[in-house]
C-alpha positions in Angstrom: -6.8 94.6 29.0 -5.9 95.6 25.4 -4.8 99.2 24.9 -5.8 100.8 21.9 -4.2 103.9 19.9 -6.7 106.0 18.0 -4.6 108.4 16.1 -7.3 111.2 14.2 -9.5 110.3 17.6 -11.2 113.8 16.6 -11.8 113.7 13.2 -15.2 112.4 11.4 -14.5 108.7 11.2 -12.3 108.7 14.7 -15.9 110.1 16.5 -17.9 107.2 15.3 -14.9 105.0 16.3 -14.4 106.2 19.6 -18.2 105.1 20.9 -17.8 102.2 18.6 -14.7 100.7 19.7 -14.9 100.6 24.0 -15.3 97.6 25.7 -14.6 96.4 29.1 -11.2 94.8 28.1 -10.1 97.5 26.1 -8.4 101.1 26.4 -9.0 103.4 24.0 -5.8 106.1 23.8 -6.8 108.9 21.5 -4.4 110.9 19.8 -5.3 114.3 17.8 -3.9 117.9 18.0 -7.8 119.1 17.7 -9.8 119.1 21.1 -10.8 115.7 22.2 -13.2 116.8 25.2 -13.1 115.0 28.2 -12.2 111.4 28.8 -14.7 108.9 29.5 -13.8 106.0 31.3 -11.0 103.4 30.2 -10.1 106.4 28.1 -7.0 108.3 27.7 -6.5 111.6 26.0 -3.2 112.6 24.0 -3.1 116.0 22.7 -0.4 116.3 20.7 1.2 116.6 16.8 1.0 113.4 15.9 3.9 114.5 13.0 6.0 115.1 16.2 7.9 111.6 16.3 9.0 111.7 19.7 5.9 112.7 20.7 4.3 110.1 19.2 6.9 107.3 20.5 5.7 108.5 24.3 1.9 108.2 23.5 2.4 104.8 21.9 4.3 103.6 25.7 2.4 100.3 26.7 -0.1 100.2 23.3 -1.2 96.9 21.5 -2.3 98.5 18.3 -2.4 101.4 16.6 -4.8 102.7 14.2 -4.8 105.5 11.6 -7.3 107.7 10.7 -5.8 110.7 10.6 -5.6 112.7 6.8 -6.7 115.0 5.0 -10.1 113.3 4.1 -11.2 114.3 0.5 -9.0 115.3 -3.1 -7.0 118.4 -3.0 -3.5 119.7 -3.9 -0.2 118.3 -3.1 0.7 120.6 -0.6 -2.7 120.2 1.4 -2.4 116.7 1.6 1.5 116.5 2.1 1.7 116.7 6.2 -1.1 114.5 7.2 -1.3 111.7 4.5 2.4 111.2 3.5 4.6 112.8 7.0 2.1 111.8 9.7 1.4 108.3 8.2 5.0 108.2 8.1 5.6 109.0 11.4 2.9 106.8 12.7 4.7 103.5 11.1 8.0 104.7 12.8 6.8 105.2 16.0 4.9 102.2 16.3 8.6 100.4 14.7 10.3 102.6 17.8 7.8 101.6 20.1 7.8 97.5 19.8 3.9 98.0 19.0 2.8 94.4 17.0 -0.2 95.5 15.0 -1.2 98.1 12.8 -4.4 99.2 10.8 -4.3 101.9 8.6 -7.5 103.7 7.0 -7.1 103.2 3.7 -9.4 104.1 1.1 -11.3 103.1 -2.0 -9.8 105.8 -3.5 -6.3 103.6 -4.4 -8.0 102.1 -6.7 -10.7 104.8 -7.8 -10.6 104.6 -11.6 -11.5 100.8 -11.8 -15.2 100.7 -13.3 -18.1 100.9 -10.7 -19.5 97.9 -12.6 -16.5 96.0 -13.0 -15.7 93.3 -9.5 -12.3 94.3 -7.9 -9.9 92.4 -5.7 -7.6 93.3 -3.5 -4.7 92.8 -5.9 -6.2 94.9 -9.2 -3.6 97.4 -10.6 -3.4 100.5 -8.5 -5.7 103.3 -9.8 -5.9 106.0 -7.9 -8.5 108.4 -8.3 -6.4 111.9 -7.4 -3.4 112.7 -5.3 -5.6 112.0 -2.2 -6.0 108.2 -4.0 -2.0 108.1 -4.1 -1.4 109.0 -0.5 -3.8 106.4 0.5 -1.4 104.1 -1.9 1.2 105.1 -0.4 0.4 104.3 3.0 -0.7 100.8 1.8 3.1 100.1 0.5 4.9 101.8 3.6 2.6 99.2 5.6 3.9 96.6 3.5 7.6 97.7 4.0 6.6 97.9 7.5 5.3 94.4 7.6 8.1 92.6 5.6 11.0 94.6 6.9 10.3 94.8 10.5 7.5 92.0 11.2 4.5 94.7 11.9 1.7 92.9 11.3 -0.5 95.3 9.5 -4.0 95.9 7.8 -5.0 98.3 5.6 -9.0 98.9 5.5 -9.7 100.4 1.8 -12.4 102.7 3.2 -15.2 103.5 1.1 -18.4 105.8 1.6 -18.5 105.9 4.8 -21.9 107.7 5.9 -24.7 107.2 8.1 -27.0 106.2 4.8 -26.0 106.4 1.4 -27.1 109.5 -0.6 -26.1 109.0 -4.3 -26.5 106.4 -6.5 -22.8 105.2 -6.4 -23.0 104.7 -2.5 -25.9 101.6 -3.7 -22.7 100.4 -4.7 -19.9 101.9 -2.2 -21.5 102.3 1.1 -20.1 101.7 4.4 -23.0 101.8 7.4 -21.7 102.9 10.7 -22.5 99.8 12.0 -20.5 97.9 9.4 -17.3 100.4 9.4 -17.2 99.6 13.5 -17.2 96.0 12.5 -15.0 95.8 10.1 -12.4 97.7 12.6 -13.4 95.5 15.7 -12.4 92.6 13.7 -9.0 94.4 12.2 -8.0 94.7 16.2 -9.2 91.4 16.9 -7.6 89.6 14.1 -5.9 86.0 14.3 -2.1 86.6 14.1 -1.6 87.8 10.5 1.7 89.3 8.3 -0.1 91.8 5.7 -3.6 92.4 4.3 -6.3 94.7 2.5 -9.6 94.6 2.8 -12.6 96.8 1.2 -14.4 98.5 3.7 -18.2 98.2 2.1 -21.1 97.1 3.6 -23.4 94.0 2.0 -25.0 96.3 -0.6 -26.5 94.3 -3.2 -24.9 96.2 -6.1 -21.1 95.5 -4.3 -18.4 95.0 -6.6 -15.9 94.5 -4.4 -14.2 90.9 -3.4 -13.0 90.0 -0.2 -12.9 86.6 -0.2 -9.3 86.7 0.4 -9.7 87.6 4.2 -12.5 85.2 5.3 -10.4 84.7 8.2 -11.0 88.2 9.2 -14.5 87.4 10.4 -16.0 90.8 8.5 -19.7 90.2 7.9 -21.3 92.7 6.9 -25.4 93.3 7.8 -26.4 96.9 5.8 -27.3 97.1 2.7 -27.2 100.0 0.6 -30.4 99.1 -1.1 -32.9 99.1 1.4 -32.5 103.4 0.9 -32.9 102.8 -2.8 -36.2 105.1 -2.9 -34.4 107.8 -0.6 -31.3 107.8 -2.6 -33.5 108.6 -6.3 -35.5 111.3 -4.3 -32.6 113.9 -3.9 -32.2 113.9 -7.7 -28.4 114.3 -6.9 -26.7 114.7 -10.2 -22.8 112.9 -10.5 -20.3 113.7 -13.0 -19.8 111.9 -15.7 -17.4 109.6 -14.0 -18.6 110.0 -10.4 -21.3 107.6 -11.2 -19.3 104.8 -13.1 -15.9 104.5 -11.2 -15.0 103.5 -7.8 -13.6 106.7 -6.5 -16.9 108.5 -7.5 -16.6 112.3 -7.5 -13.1 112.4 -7.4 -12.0 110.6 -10.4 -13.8 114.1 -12.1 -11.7 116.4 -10.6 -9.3 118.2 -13.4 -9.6 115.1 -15.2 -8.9 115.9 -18.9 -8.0 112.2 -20.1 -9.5 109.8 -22.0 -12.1 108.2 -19.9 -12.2 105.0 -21.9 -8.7 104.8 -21.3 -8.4 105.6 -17.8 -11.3 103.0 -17.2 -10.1 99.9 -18.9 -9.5 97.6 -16.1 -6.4 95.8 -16.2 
C-alpha cells in the first residue's frame, strides 16, 4: 500500500487530484489548513499550517511521496505570494528531507518559462523566463528541488503545469491546455515513476498546436489523449479578447501584467 501526501488537498487542482489519484493500493493523506470535509475511505485528513515545519514532519510519518500543490495560484505581489510559494514550498522540501520521504513532485508551472513565444517549441532546458513574480516562485521551487535532489538524494519531479481547466476557453489554451483527464495522468505517472534523480516535464495535453517538448521523459510513460482542438469552434464563440502578449507567449495573461518592456525584447528566445 503506497501512502500518498497531498499537500494543497483543498485547493482547485488538489479537488480534481483527490478523486483522481485513489486506488486500492494507495493512501491518499491530505494536507491543507482550509476544510477538507470528511474522509472517504483509504483517506486521511491533516488539518494543519503546512508552513508549520514540525507540523509538517508529523503528517509526513510513514509517507512514500509527497506532492505540492499548494500556492498562491495566479500573478500578484511579493508579499501575497511570499508564504505559500517561497516559505511553504520550503518547508515542504525540509520536511520530506526530515522525514526520510524518497520522492517528491512539485506543481510547477508554465509560468517559469512564460515569456518564451507561444509559437516558438520549448524544452525543458530553455533559459528561465518567468512570466511575473508568481513565474519566479514556481522557479524557485524548481531549483530548491534540484538542491534537494543533488544534495540529499530526493528524487524529485517538477510538473510545469499549464492551463489546467475542464476545456480550454481562449485561444492560447489550443496551445496550453491541460484536460482533467490528462493533468491526473501526468501525476499518476509522476508517483509511479521508475527510480529517477531529477526531472521537468510540461504538463499539456496532446493539443495539436503544442509547443512544448518532452521527449526527454519518455520513460515517464505521460501520454497524453485530449486535445485542445476538438473545442476549436467553442473557444472562437466567446470572442474572448487577450492582451497583446497574452495570446503570443507561454505565460498568457500574465506576461501583460505591468509590463512596460520591450516586447520584442522580452520575446527573443534564447
Amino acid at each position: 500500500m503506497k501512502r500518498i501526501l497531498l499537500v494543497g488537498a483543498a485547493g482547485r487542482i488538489g479537488k480534481v487530484l483527490r478523486a483522481g489519484l485513489a486506488g486500492p493500493d494507495r493512501i491518499l493523506r491530505l494536507v491543507d489548513i482550509a476544510p477538507l470535509g470528511g474522509a472517504a475511505e483509504r483517506e486521511e485528513i491533516c488539518n494543519i499550517d503546512a508552513t508549520d515545519l514540525d507540523a509538517l514532519i508529523l503528517a509526513m510519518k510513514d509517507v512514500d511521496v509527497v506532492v505540492n500543490l499548494a500556492a498562491f495560484p495566479e500573478e500578484a505581489d511579493w508579499e501575497t505570494i511570499f508564504p505559500l510559494n517561497y516559505d511553504l514550498t520550503r518547508t515542504a522540501f525540509e520536511a520530506a528531507r526530515q522525514a526520510r520521504v524518497t520522492r517528491f513532485v512539485y506543481a510547477s508551472s508554465v509560468q517559469a518559462v512564460g515569456f518564451h513565444p507561444l509559437a516558438t517549441t520549448i524544452t525543458d532546458d530553455v533559459r528561465i523566463k518567468p512570466s511575473g513574480f508568481y513565474g519566479v516562485s514556481k522557479a524557485f521551487g524548481e531549483a530548491l528541488g534540484s538542491l534537494y535532489a543533488d544534495k540529499y538524494g530526493l528524487s524529485v519531479g517538477c510538473l510545469r503545469i499549464a492551463s489546467f481547466e475542464e476545456r480550454p476557453t481562449d485561444e492560447r489554451m489550443l496551445s496550453t491546455w491541460l484536460s482533467f483527464d490528462d493533468g491526473i495522468h501526468l501525476f499518476n505517472c509522476a508517483i509511479d515513476a521508475p527510480d529517477h534523480h531529477y526531472y521537468r516535464v510540461f504538463g499539456v495535453s496532446n493539443n495539436t498546436r503544442s509547443r512544448v517538448d518532452n521527449s526527454h521523459v519518455a520513460w515517464l510513460g505521460y501520454r497524453p489523449s485530449s486535445d485542445a482542438e476538438d473545442y476549436l469552434d467553442e473557444v472562437r464563440a466567446t470572442g474572448k479578447q487577450l492582451g497583446p502578449l497574452g495570446g503570443i507567449t507561454q505565460g498568457g495573461g500574465a506576461c501583460d501584467v505591468g509590463f512596460s518592456g520591450d516586447s520584442d525584447a522580452a520575446l527573443k528566445a534564447c
